[in-house]
GULO-333461 format. One record per residue: x, y, z of N, C-alpha, C in turn. Coordinates in steps of 0.05 Angstrom, whole numbers. Example, Ala and Ser with C-alpha at 12.3 -4.5 7.8 and 13.67 -1.06 7.14 Angstrom:
2
+--------+--------+--------+--------+--------+--------+--------+--------+--------+
|    n.x |    n.y |    n.z |   ca.x |   ca.y |   ca.z |    c.x |    c.y |    c.z |
+--------+--------+--------+--------+--------+--------+--------+--------+--------+
|    264 |   -114 |    156 |    246 |    -90 |    156 |    264 |    -66 |    156 |
|    257 |    -45 |    142 |    273 |    -21 |    143 |    258 |      1 |    157 |
+--------+--------+--------+--------+--------+--------+--------+--------+--------+
// end
This chain:
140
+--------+--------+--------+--------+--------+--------+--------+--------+--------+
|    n.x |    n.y |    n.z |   ca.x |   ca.y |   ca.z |    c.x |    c.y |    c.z |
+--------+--------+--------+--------+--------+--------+--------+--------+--------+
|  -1698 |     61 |   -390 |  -1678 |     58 |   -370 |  -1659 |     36 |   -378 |
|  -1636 |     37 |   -379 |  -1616 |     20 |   -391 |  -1603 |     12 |   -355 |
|  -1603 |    -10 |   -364 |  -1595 |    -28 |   -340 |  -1559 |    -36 |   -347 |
|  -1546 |    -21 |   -320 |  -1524 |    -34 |   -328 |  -1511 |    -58 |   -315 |
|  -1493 |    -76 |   -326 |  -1494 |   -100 |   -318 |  -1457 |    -93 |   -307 |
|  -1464 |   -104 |   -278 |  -1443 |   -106 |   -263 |  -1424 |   -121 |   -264 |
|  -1398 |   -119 |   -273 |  -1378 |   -143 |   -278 |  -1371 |   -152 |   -248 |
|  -1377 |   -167 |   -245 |  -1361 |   -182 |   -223 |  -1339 |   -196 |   -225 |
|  -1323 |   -192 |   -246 |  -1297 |   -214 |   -251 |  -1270 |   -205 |   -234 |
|  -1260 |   -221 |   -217 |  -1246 |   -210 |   -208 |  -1220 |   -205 |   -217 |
|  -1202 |   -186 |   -217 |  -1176 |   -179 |   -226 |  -1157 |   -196 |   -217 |
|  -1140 |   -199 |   -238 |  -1115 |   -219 |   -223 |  -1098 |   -217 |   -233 |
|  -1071 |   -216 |   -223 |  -1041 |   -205 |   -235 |  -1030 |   -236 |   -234 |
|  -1020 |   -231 |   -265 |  -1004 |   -260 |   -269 |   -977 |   -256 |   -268 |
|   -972 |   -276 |   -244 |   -942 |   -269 |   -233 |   -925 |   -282 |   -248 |
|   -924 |   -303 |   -262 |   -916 |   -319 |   -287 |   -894 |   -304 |   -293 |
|   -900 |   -282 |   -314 |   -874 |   -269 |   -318 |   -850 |   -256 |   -298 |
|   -875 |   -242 |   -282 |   -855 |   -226 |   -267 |   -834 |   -246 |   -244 |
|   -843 |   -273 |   -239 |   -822 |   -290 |   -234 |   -802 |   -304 |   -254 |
|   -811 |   -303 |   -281 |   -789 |   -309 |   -296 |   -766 |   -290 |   -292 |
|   -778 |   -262 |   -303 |   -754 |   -243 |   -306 |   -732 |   -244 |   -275 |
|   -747 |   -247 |   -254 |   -734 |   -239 |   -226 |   -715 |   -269 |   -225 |
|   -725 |   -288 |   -238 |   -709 |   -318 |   -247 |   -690 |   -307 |   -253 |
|   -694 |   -293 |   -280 |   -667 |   -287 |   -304 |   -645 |   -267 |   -286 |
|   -659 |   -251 |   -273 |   -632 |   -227 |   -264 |   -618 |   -250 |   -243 |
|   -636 |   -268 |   -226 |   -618 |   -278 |   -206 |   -591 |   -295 |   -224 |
|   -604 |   -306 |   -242 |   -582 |   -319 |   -250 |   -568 |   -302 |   -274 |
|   -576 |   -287 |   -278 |   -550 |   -268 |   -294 |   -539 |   -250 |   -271 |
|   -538 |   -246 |   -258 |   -524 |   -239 |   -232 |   -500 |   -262 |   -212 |
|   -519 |   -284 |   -216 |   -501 |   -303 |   -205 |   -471 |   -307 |   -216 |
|   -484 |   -310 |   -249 |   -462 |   -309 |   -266 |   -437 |   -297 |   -270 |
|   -449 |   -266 |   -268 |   -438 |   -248 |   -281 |   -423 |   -240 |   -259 |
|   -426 |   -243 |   -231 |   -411 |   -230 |   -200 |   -373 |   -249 |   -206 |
|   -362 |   -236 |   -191 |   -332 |   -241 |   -193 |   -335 |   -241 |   -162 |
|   -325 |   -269 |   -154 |   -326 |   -264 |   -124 |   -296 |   -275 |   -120 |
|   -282 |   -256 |   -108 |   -251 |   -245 |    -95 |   -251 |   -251 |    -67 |
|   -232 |   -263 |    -61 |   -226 |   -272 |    -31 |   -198 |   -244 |    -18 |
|   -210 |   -235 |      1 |   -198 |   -213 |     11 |   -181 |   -228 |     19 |
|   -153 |   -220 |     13 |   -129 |   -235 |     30 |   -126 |   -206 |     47 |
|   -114 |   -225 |     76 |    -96 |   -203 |     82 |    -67 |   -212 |     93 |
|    -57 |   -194 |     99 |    -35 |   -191 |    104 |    -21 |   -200 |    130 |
|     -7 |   -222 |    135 |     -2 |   -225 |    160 |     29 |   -220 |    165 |
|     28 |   -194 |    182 |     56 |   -187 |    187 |     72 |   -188 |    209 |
|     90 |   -205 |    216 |     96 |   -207 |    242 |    124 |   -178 |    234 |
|    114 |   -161 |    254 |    142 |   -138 |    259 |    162 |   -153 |    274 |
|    188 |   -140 |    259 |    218 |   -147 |    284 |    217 |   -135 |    309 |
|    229 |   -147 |    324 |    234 |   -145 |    351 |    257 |   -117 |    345 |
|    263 |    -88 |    361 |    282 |    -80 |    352 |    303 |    -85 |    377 |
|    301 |   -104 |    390 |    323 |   -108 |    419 |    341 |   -126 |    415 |
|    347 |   -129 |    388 |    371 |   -147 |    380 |    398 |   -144 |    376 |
|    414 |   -160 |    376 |    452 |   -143 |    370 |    454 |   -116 |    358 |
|    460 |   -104 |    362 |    466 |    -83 |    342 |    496 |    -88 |    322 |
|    485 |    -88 |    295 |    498 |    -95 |    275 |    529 |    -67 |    269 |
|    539 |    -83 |    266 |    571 |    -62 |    263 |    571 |    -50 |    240 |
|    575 |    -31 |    239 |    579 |    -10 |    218 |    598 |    -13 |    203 |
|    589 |    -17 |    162 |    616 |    -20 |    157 |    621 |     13 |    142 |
|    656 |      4 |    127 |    652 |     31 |    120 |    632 |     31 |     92 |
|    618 |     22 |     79 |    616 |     34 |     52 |    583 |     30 |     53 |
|    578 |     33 |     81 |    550 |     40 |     85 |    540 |     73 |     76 |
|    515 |     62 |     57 |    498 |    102 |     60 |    484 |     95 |     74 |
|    482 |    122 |     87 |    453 |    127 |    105 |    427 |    140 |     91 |
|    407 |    137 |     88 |    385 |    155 |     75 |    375 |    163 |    103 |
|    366 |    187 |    107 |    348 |    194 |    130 |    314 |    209 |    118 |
|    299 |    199 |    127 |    275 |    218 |    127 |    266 |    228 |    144 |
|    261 |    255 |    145 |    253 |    269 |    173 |    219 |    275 |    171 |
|    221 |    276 |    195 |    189 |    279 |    202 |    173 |    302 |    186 |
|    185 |    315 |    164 |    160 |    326 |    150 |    165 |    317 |    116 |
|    181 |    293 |    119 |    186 |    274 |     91 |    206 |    284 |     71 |
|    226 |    302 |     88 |    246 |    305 |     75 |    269 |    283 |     67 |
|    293 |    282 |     54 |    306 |    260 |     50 |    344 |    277 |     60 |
|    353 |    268 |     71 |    381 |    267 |     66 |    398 |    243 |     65 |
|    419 |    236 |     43 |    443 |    218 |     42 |    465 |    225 |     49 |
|    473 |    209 |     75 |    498 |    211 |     88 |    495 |    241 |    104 |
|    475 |    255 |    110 |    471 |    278 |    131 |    471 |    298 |    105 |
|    463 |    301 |     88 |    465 |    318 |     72 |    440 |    320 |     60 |
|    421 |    340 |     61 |    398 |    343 |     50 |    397 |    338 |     26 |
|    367 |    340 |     16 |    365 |    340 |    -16 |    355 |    365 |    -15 |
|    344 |    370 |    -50 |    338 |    392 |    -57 |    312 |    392 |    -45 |
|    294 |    372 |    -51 |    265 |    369 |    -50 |    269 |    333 |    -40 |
|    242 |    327 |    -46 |    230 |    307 |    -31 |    220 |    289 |    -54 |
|    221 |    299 |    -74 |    222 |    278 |   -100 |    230 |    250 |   -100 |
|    213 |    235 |   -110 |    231 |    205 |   -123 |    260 |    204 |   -135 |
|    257 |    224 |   -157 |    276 |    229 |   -182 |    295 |    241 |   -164 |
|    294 |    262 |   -150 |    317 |    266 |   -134 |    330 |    253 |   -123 |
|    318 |    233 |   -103 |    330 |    217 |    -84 |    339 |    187 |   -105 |
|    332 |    187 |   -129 |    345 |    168 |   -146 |    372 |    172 |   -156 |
|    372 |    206 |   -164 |    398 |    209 |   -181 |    421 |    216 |   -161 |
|    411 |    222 |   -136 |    430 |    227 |   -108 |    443 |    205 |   -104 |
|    429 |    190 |   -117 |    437 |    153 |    -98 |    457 |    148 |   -119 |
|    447 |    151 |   -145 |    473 |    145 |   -166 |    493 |    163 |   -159 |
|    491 |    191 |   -157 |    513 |    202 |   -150 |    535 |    189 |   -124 |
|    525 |    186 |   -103 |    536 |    181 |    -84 |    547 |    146 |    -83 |
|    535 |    129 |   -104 |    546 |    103 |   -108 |    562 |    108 |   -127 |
|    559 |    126 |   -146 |    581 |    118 |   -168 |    585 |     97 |   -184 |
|    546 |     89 |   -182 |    541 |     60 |   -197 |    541 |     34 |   -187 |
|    559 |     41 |   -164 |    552 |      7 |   -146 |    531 |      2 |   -131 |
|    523 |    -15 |   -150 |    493 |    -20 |   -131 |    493 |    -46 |   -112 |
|    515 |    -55 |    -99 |    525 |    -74 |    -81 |    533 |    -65 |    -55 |
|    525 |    -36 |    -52 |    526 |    -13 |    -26 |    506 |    -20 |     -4 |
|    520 |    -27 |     13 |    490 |    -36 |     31 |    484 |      3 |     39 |
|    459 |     -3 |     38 |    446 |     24 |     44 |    426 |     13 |     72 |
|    420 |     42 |     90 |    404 |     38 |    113 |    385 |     64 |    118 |
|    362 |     53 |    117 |    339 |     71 |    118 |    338 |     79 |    143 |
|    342 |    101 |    143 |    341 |    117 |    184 |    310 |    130 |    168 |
|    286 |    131 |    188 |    267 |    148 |    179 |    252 |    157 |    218 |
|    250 |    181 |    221 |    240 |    191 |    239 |    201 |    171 |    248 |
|    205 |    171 |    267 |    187 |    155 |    284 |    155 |    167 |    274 |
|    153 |    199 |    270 |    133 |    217 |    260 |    133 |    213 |    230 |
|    152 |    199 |    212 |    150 |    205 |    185 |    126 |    184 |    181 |
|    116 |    199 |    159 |     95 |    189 |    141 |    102 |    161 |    127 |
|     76 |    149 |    129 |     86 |    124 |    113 |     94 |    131 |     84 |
|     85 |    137 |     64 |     91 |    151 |     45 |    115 |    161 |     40 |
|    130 |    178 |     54 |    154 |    185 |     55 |    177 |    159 |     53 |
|    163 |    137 |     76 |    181 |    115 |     74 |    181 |    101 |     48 |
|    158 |     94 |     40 |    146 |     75 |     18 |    159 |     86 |     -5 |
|    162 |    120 |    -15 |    172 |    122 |    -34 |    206 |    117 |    -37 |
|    217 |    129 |     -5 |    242 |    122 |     -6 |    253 |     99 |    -17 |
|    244 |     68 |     -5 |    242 |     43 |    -10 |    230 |     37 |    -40 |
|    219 |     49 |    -53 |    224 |     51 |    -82 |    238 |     59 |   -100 |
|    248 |     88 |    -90 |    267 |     94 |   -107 |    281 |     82 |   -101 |
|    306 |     66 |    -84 |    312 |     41 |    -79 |    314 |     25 |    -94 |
|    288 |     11 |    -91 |    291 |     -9 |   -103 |    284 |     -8 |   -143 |
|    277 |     16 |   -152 |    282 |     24 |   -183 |    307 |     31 |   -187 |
|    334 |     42 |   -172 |    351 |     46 |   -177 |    368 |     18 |   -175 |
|    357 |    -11 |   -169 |    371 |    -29 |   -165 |    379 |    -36 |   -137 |
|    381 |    -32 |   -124 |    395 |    -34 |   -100 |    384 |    -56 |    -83 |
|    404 |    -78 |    -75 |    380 |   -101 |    -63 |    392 |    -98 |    -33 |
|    413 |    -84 |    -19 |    430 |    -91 |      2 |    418 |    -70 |     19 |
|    386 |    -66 |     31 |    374 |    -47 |     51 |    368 |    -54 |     77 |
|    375 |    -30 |     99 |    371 |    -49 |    123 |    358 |    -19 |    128 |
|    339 |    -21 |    150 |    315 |     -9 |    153 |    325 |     -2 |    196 |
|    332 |     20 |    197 |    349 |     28 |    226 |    323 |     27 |    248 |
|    329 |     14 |    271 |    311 |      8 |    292 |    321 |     30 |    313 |
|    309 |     31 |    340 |    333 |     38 |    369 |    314 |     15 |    383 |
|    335 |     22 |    405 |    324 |     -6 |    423 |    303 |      4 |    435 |
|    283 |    -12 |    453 |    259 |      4 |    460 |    270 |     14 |    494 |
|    256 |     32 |    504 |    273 |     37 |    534 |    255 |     23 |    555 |
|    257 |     23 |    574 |    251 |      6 |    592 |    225 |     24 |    616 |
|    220 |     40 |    605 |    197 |     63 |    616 |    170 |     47 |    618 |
|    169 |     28 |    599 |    139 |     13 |    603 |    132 |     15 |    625 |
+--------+--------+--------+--------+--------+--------+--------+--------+--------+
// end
């Protein structure tokens, strides 16, 4: 009869390493992170219940309508393009880019619609933009 001999040794996990490594990621993590401070944006909007400014003559109008169409001076475009509404603008300046221009855009238009308008704008040069309000009515 062979007698077998019972180990009693008890098992033990050496945590040694596995706290080094969890060491190393914290600090190659620490390292390696890019920490960015969210700015935001603080925008105080205009009031639109102010003088109303006089019309001169050698004002354009751009209009955008509520499904992001464009017309200059009441005259549509072809499309709704950047490039369009850039080479319209040269056309109708005749190169002077000292035209005060005024953004009329419908209350429903897309931001988008505006944002590009106001670019092609401002890629075609043009620094003289005034952005059309109405007064608010008194229904509150």
């Amino acid at each position: 009869m062979k007698f077998q001999r019972r180990i009693t040794e008890e098992l033990s996990i050496n945590l040694t390493p596995l706290i080094d490594v969890v060491f190393l990621l914290l600090i190659f993590f620490m390292v390696s992170t890019t920490f960015t401070r969210e700015t935001r944006l603080a925008v105080n909007l205009p009031e639109a219940d102010g003088e109303a400014v006089q019309e001169s003559a050698g004002q354009i109008e751009i209009s955008v309508s509520q499904n992001g169409s464009y017309a200059i001076d009441g005259r549509p475009l072809v499309n709704a393009e950047r490039d369009t509404l850039m080479n319209a603008l040269e056309e109708v300046t005749q190169g002077n880019r000292d035209v005060a221009l005024i953004l009329i855009a419908d209350a429903a238009a897309t931001h988008q619609a505006v944002v590009t308008a106001m670019d092609a704008i401002g890629q075609s040069g043009f620094s003289r933009l005034s952005i059309a309000t109405r007064q608010p009515t008194d229904d509150n």
